[in-house]
OpenMM code with the backbone's topology and positions (N, CA, C; nanometers):
from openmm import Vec3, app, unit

residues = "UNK UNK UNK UNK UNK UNK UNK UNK UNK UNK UNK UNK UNK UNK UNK UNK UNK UNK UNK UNK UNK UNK UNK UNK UNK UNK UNK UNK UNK UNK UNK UNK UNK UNK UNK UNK UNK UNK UNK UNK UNK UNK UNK UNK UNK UNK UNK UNK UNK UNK UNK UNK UNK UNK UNK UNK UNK UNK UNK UNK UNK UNK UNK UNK UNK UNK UNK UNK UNK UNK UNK UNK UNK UNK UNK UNK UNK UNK UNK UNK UNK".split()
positions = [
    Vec3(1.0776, 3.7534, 1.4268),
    Vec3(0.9348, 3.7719, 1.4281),
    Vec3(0.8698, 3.6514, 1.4927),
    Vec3(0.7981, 3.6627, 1.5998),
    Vec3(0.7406, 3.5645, 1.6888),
    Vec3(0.6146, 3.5545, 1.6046),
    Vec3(0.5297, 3.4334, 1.5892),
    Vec3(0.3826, 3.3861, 1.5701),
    Vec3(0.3196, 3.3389, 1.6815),
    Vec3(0.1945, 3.3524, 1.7234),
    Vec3(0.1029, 3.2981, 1.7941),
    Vec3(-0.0059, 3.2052, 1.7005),
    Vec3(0.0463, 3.0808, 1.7538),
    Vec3(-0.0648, 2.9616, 1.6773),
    Vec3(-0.1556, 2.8861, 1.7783),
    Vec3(-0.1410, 2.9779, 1.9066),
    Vec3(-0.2299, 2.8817, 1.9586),
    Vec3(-0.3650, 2.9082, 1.9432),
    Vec3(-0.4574, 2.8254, 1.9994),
    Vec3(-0.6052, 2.8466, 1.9590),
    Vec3(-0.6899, 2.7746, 2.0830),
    Vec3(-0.8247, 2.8264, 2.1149),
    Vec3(-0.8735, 2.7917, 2.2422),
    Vec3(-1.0167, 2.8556, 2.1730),
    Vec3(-1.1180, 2.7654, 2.2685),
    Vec3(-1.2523, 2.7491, 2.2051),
    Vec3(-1.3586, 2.7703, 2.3954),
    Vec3(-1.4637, 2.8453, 2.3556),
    Vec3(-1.5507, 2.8093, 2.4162),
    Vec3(-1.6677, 2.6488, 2.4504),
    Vec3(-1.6681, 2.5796, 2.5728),
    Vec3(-1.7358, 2.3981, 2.5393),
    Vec3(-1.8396, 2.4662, 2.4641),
    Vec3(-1.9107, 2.5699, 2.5136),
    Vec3(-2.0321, 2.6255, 2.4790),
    Vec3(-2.0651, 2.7031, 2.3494),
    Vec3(-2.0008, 2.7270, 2.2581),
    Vec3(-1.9877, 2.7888, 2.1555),
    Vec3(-1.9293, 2.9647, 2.2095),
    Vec3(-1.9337, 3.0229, 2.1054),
    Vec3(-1.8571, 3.1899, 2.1245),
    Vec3(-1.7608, 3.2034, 2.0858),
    Vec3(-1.6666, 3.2631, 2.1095),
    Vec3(-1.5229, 3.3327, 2.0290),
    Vec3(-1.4040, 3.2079, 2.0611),
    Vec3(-1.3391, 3.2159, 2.0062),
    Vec3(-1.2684, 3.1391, 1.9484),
    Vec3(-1.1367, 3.1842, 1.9022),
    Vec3(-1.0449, 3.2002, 1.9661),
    Vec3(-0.8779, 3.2775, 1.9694),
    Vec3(-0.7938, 3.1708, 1.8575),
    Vec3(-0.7218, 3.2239, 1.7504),
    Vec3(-0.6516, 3.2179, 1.6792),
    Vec3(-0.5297, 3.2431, 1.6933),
    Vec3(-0.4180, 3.2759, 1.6749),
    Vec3(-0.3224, 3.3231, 1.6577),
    Vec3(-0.3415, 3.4952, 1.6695),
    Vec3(-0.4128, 3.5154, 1.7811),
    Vec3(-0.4432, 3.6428, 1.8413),
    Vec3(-0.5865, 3.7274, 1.7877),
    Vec3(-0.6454, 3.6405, 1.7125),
    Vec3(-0.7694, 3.6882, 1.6062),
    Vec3(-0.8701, 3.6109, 1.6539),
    Vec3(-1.0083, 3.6620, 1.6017),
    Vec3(-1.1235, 3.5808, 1.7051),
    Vec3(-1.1587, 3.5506, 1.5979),
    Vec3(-1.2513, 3.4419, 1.6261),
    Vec3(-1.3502, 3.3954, 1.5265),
    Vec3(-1.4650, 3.3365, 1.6256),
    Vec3(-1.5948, 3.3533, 1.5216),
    Vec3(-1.7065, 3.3449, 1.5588),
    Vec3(-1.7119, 3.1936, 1.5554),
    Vec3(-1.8119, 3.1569, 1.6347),
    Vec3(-1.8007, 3.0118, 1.6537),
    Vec3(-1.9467, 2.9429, 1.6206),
    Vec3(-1.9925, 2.8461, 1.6400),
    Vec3(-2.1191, 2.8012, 1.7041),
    Vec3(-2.1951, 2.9053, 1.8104),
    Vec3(-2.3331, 2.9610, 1.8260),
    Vec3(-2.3699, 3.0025, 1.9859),
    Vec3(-2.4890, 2.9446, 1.9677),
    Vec3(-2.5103, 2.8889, 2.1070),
    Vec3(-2.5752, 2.8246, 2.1873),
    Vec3(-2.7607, 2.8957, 2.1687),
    Vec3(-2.7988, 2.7779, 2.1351),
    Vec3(-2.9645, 2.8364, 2.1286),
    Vec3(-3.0364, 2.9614, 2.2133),
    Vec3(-2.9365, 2.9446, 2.3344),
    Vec3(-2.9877, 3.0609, 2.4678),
    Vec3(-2.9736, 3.1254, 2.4259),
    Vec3(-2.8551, 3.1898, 2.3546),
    Vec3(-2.8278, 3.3509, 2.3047),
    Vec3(-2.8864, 3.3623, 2.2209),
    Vec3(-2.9132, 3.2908, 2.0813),
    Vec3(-3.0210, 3.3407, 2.0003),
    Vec3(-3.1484, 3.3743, 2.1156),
    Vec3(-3.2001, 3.2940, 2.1277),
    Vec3(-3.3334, 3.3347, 2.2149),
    Vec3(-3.3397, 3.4808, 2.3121),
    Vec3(-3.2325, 3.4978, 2.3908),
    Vec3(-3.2017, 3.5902, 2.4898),
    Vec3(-3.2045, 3.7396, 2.3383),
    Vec3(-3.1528, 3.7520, 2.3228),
    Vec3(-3.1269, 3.7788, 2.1532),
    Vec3(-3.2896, 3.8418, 2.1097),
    Vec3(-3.3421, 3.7138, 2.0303),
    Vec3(-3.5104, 3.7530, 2.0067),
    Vec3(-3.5745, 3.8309, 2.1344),
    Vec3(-3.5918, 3.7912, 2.2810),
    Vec3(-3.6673, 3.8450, 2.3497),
    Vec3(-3.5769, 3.9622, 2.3592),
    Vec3(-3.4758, 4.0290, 2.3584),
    Vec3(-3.4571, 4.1846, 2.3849),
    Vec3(-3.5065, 4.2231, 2.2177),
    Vec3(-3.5386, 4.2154, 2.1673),
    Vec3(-3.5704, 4.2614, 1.9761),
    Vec3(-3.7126, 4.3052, 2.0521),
    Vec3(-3.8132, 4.1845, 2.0839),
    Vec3(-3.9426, 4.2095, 2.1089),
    Vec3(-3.9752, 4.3078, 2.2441),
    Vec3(-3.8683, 4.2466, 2.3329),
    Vec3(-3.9348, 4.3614, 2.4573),
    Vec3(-3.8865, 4.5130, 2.4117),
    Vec3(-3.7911, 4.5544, 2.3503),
    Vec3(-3.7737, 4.7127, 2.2838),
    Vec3(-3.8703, 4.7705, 2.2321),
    Vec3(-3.8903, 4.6382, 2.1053),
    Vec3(-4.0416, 4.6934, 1.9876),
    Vec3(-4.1588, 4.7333, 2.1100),
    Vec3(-4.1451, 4.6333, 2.2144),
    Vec3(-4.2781, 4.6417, 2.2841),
    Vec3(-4.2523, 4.7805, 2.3847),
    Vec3(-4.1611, 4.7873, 2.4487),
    Vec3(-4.1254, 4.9071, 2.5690),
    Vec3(-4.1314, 5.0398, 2.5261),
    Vec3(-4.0184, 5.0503, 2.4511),
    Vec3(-3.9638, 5.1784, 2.4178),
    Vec3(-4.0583, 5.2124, 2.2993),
    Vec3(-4.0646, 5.3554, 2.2865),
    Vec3(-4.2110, 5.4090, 2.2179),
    Vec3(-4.1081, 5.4345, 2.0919),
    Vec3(-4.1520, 5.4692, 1.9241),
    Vec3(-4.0846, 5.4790, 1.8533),
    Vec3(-4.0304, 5.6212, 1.8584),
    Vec3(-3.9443, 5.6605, 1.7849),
    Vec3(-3.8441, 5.7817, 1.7942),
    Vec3(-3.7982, 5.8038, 1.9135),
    Vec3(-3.7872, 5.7492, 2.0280),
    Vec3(-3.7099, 5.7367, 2.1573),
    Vec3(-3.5816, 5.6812, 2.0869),
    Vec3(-3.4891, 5.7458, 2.2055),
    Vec3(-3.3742, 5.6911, 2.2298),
    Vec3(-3.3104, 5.6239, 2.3425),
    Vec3(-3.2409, 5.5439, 2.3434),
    Vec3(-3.1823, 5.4079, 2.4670),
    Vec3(-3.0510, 5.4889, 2.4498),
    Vec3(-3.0110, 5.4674, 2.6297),
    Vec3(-2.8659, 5.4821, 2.6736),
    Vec3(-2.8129, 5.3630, 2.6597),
    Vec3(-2.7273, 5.3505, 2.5998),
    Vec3(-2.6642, 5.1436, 2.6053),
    Vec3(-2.5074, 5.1889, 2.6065),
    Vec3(-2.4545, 5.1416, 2.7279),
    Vec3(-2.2753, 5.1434, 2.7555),
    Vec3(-2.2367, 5.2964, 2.7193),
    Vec3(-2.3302, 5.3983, 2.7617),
    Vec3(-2.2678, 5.5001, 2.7766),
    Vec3(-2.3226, 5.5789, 2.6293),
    Vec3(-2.3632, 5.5679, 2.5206),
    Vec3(-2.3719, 5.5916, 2.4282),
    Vec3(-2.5392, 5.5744, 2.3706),
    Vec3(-2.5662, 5.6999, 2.3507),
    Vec3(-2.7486, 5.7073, 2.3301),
    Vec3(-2.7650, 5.6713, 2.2003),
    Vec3(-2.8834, 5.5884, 2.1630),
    Vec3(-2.9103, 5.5057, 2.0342),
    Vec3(-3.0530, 5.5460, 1.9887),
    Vec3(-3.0595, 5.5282, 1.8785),
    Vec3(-3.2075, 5.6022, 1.8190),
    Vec3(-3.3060, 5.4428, 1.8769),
    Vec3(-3.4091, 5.4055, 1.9312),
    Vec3(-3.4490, 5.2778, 1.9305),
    Vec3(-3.4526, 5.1935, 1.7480),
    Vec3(-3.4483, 5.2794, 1.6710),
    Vec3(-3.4662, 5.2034, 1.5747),
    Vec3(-3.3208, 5.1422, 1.5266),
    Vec3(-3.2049, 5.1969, 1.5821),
    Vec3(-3.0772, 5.1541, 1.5075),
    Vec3(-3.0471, 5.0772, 1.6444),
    Vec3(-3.1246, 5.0937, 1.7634),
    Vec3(-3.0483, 4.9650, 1.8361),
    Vec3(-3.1252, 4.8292, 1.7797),
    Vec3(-3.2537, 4.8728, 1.7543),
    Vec3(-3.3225, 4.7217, 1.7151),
    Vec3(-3.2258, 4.6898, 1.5906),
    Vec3(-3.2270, 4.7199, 1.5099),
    Vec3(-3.1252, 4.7137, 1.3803),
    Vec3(-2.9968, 4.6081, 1.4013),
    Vec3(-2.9442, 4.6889, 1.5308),
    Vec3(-2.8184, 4.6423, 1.5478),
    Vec3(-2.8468, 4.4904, 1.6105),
    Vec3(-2.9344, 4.5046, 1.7065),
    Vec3(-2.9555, 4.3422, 1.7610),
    Vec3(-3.0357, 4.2402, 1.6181),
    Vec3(-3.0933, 4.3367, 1.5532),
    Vec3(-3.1419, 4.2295, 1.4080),
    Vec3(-2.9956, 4.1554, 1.3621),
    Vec3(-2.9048, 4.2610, 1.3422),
    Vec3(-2.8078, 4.1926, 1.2464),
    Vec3(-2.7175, 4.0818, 1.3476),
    Vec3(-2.7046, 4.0934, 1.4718),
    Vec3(-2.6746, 4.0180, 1.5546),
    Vec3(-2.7098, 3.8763, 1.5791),
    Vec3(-2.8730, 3.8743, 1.5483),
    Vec3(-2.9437, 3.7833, 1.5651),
    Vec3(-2.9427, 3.7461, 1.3791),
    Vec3(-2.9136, 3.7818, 1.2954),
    Vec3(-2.9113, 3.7421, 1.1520),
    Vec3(-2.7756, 3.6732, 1.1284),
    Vec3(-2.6834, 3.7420, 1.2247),
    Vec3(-2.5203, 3.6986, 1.1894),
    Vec3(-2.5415, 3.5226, 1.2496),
    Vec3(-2.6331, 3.4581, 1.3806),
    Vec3(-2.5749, 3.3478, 1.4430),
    Vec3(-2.7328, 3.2746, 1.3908),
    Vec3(-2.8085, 3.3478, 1.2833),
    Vec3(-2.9001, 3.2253, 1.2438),
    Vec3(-2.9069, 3.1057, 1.1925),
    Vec3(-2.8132, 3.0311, 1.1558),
    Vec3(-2.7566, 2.9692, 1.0721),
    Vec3(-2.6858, 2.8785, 1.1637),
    Vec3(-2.6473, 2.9192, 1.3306),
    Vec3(-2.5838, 2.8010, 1.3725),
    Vec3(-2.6769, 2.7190, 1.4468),
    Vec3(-2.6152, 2.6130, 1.4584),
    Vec3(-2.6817, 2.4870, 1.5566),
    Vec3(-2.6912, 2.3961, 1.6538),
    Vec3(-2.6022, 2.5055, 1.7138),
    Vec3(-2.4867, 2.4739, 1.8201),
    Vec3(-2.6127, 2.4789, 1.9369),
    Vec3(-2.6294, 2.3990, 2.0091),
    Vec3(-2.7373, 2.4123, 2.1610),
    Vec3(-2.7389, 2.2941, 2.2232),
] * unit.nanometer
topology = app.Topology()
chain = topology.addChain("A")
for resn in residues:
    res = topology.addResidue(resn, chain)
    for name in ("N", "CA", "C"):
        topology.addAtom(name, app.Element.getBySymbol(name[0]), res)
């Protein structure tokens, strides 16, 4: 049975390879921000009960905002910039 222990890091914060497993890292103030302004330009664009095409797959606007909330809730906490 072979193991993989190596491990490799973004300078910039982001994923982070384990022994073939990722881990979340530090991210960089830009992506939070980049992050907030797609939350606000949706709320602001897209009318409510519309739906967004995103990677092939149509989204109610309210569960894509959702999804970028928890995105932007998962890296609040770092301080990496």
């Amino acid at each position: 049975m072979s193991t993989n222990t190596s491990s490799s890091s973004s300078s910039n914060g982001g994923l982070a390879t384990t022994g073939g497993g990722q881990l979340i890292t530090a991210v960089p103030k830009e992506l939070r921000l980049k992050v907030s302004q797609m939350i606000a330009g949706i709320q602001a664009v897209v009318p409510d009960g519309s739906s967004v095409a995103v990677g092939g797959t149509v989204l109610a606007k309210a569960d894509l905002v959702n999804g970028l909330m928890q995105i932007s809730a998962a890296y609040q906490g770092s301080t990496r910039g």
